[in-house]
Backbone as numpy.savetxt, mean C-alpha at the origin, in Angstrom:
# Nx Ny Nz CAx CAy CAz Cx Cy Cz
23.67 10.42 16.84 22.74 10.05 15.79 21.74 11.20 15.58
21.71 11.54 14.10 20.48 12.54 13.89 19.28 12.36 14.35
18.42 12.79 14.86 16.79 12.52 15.13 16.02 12.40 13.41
16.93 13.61 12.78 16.16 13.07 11.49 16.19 11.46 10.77
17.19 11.21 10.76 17.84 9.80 10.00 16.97 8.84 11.00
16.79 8.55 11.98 16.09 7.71 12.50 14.37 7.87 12.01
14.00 9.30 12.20 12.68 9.47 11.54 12.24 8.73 10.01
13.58 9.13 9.47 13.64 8.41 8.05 13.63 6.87 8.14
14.25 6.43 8.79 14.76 5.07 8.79 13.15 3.76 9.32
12.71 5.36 10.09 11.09 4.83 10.97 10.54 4.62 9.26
10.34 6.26 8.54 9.30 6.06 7.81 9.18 4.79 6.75
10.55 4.51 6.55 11.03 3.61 5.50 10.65 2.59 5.66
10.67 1.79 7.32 9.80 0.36 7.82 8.87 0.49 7.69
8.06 1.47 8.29 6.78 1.60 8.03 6.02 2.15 6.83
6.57 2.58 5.98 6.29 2.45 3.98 6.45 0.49 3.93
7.66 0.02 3.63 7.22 -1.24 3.53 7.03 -2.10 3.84
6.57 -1.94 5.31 5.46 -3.17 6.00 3.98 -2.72 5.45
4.08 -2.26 5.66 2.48 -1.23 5.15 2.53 -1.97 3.38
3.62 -1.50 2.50 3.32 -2.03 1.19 3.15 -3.55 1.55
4.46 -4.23 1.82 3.74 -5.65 1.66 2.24 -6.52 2.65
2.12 -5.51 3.44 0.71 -6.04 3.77 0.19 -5.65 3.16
0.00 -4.55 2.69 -0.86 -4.13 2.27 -1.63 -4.44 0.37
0.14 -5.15 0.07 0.43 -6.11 -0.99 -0.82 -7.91 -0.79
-1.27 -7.69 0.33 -1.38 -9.10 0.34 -3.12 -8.56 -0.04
-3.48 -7.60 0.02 -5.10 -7.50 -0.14 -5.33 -6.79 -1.31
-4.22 -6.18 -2.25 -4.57 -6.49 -3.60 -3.79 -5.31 -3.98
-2.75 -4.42 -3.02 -2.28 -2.94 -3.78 -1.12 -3.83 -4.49
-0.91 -4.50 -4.97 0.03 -5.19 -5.19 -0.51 -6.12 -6.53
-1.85 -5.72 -7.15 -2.14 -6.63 -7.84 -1.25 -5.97 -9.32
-1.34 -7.32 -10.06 -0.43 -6.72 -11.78 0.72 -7.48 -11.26
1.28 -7.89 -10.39 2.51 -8.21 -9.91 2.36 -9.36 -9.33
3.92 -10.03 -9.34 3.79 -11.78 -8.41 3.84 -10.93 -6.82
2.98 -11.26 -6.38 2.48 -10.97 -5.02 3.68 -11.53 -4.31
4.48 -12.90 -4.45 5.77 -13.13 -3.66 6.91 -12.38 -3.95
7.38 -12.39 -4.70 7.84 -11.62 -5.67 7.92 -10.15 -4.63
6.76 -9.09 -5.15 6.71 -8.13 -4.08 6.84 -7.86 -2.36
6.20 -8.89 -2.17 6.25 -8.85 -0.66 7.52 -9.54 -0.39
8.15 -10.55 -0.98 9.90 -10.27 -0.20 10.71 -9.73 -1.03
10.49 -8.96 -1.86 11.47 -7.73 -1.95 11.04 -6.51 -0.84
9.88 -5.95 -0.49 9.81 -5.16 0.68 10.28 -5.97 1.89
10.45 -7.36 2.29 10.79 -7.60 3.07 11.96 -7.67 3.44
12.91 -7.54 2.18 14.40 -7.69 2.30 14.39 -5.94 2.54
13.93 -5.64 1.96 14.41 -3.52 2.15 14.23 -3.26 3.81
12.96 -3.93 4.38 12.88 -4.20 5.79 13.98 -4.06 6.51
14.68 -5.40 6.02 16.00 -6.07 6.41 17.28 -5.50 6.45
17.18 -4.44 5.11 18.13 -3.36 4.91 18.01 -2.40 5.92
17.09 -1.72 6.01 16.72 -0.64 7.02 17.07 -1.10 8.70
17.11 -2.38 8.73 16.76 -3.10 10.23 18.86 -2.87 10.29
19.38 -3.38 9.63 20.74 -3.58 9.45 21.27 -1.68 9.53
20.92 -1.11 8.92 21.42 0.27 9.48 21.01 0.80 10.42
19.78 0.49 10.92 18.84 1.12 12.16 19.98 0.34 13.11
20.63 -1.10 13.35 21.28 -1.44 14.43 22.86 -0.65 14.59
23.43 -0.57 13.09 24.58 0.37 12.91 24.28 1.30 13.91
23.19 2.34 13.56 23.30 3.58 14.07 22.71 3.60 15.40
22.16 2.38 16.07 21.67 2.36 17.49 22.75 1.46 18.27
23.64 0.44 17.75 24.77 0.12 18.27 24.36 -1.56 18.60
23.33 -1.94 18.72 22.79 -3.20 19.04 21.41 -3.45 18.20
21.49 -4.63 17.78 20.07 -5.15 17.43 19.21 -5.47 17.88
19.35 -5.52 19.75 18.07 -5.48 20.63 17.71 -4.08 20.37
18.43 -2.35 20.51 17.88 -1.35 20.34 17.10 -1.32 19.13
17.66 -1.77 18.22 17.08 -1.78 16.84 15.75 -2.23 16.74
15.47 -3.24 17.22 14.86 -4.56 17.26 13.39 -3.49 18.28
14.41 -2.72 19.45 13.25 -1.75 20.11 12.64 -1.18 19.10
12.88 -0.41 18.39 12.56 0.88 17.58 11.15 0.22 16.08
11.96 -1.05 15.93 11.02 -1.51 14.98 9.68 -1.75 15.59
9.58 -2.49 16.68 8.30 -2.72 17.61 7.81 -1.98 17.40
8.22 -0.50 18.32 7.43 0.65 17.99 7.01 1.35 17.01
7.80 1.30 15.97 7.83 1.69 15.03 6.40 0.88 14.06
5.79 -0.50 13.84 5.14 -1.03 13.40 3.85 -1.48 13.73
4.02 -1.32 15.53 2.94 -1.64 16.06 1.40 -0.95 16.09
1.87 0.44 15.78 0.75 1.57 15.51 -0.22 1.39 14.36
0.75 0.57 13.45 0.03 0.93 11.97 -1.31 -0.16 11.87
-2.04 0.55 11.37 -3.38 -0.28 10.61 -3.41 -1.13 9.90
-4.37 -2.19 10.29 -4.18 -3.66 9.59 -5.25 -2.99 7.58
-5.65 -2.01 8.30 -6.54 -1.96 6.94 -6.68 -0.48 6.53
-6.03 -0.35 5.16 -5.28 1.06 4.61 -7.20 2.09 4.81
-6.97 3.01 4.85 -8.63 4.03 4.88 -7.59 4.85 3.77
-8.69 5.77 2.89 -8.62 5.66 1.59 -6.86 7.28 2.10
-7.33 7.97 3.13 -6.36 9.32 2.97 -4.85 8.43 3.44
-5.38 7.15 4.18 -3.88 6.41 4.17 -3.03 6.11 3.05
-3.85 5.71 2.00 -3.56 5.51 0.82 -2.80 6.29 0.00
-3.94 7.74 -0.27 -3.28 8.64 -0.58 -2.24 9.10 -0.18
-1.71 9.51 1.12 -0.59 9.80 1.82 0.24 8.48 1.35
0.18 6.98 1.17 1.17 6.58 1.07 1.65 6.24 -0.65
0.93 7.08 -1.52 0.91 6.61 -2.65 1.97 8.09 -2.85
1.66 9.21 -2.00 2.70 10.17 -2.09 3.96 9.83 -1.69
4.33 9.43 -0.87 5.41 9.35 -0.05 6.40 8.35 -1.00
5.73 7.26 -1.85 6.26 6.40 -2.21 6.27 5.97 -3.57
5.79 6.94 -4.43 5.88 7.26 -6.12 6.55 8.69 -6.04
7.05 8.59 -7.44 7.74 9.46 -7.29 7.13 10.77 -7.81
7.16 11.92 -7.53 6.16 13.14 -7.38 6.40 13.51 -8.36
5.12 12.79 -10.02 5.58 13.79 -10.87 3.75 13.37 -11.69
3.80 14.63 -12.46 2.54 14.74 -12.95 1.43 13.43 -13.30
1.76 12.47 -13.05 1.37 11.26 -13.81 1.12 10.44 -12.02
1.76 10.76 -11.57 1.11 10.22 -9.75 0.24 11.19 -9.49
0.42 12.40 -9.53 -0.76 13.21 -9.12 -2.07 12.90 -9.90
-2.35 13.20 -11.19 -3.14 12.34 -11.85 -3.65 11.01 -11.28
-2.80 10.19 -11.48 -3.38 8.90 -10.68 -4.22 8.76 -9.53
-3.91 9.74 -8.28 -4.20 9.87 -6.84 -5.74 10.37 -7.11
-5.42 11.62 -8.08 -6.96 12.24 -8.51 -8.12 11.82 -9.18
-7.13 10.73 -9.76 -8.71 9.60 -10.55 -8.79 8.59 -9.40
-7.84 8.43 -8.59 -8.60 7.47 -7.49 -9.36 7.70 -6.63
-9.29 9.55 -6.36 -10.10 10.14 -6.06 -11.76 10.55 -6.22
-11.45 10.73 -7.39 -12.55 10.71 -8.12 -13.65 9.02 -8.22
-12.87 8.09 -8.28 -13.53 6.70 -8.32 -14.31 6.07 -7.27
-13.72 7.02 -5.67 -14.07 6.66 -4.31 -15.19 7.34 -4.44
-15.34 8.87 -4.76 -16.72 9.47 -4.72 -17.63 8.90 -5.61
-17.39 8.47 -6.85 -18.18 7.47 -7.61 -18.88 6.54 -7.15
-17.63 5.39 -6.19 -18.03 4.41 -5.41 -19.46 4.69 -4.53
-19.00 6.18 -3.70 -19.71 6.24 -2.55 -21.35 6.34 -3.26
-21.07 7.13 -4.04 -22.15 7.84 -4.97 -23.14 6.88 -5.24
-22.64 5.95 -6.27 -23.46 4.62 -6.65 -23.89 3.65 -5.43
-23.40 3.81 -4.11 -23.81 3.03 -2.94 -25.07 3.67 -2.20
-24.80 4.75 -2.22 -25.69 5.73 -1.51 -27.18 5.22 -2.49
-27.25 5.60 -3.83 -28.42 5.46 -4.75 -28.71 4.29 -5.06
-27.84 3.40 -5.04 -28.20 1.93 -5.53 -28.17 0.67 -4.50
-27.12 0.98 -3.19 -26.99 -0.11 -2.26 -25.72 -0.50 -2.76
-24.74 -1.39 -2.10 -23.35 -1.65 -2.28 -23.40 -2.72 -2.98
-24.63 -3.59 -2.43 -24.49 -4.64 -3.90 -24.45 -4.63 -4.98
-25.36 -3.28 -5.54 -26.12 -3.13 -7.04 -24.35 -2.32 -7.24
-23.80 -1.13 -6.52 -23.02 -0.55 -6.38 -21.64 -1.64 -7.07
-21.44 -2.63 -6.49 -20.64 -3.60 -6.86 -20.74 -4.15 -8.01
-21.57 -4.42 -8.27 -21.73 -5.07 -10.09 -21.93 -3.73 -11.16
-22.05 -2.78 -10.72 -21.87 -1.86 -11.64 -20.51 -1.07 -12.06
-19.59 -1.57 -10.50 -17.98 -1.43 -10.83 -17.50 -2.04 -11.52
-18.11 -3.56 -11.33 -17.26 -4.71 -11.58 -17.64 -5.54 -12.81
-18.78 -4.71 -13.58 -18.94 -5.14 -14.93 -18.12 -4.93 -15.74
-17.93 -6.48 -16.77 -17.00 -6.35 -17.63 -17.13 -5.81 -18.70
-15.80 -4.89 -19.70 -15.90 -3.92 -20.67 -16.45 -4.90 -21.61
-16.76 -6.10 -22.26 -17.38 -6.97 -23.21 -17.65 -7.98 -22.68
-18.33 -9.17 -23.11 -18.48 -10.16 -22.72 -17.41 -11.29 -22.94
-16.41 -10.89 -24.11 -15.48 -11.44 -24.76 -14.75 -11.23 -23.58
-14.03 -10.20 -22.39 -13.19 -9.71 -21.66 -13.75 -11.00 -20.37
-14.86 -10.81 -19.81 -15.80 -11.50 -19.05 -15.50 -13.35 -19.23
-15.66 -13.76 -20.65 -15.32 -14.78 -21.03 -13.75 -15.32 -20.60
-12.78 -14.24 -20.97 -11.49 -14.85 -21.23 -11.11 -14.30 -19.04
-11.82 -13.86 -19.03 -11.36 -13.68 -16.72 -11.99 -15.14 -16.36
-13.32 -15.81 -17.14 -14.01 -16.71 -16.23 -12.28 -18.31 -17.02
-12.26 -18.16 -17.82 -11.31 -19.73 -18.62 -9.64 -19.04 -17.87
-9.62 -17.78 -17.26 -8.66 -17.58 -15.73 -8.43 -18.04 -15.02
-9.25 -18.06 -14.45 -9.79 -18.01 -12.72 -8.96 -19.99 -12.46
């Protein structure tokens, strides 16, 4: 067995355990949240099914995932993000863009916390573009 293909096979569990948890606290919003999280869970399933092919048993397999999942962080920090928004869009002018305005939005964030406090900081993110927009989120909810 290659050392690479297993590396791959690591990164691949750990891309989507990471997405669908990480699906459950909102990177996943725009989308049916079930929906997403068991389709990463079946790709899981895929990966788990060749990881035993190429280790010969599904207790080895079954090893590798442990390790493989147990490291990761219950809660993404923003260069996690970035690193996993690379790894897992596909690398073309319009993700880079994206990464860089999210970039840009965190220093914003920090910016307006620092001068205003995280509360004031928070309603100044989270104000709505009209009141008409505001109206039709509250007859949502």
């Amino acid at each position: 067995m290659a050392q690479s293909e297993l590396a791959q096979l690591q990164q691949r569990l750990a891309d989507e355990y990471q997405s669908a948890k990480w699906g459950l606290t909102g990177l996943a919003y725009g989308t049916s949240k079930h929906r997403f999280i068991t389709k990463r869970m079946e790709n899981m399933g895929k990966t788990f099914e060749t990881l035993t092919e190429l280790m010969g048993s599904a207790e080895e397999a079954g090893k590798i995932v442990a390790e493989t999942l147990a490291p990761l962080p219950d809660t993404p920090t923003r260069s996690l993000l970035v690193d996993f928004l690379r790894r897992t869009y596909d690398q073309t002018e319009e993700t880079t863009l994206l990464i860089e305005h999210i970039q840009e939005m965190w220093n914003t964030m920090s910016l307006l916390g620092e001068r205003f406090g995280l509360d004031v900081a928070r309603k100044v993110i989270e104000a709505p573009s009209s009141l008409i927009s505001e109206k039709q989120e509250v007859t949502h909810e």
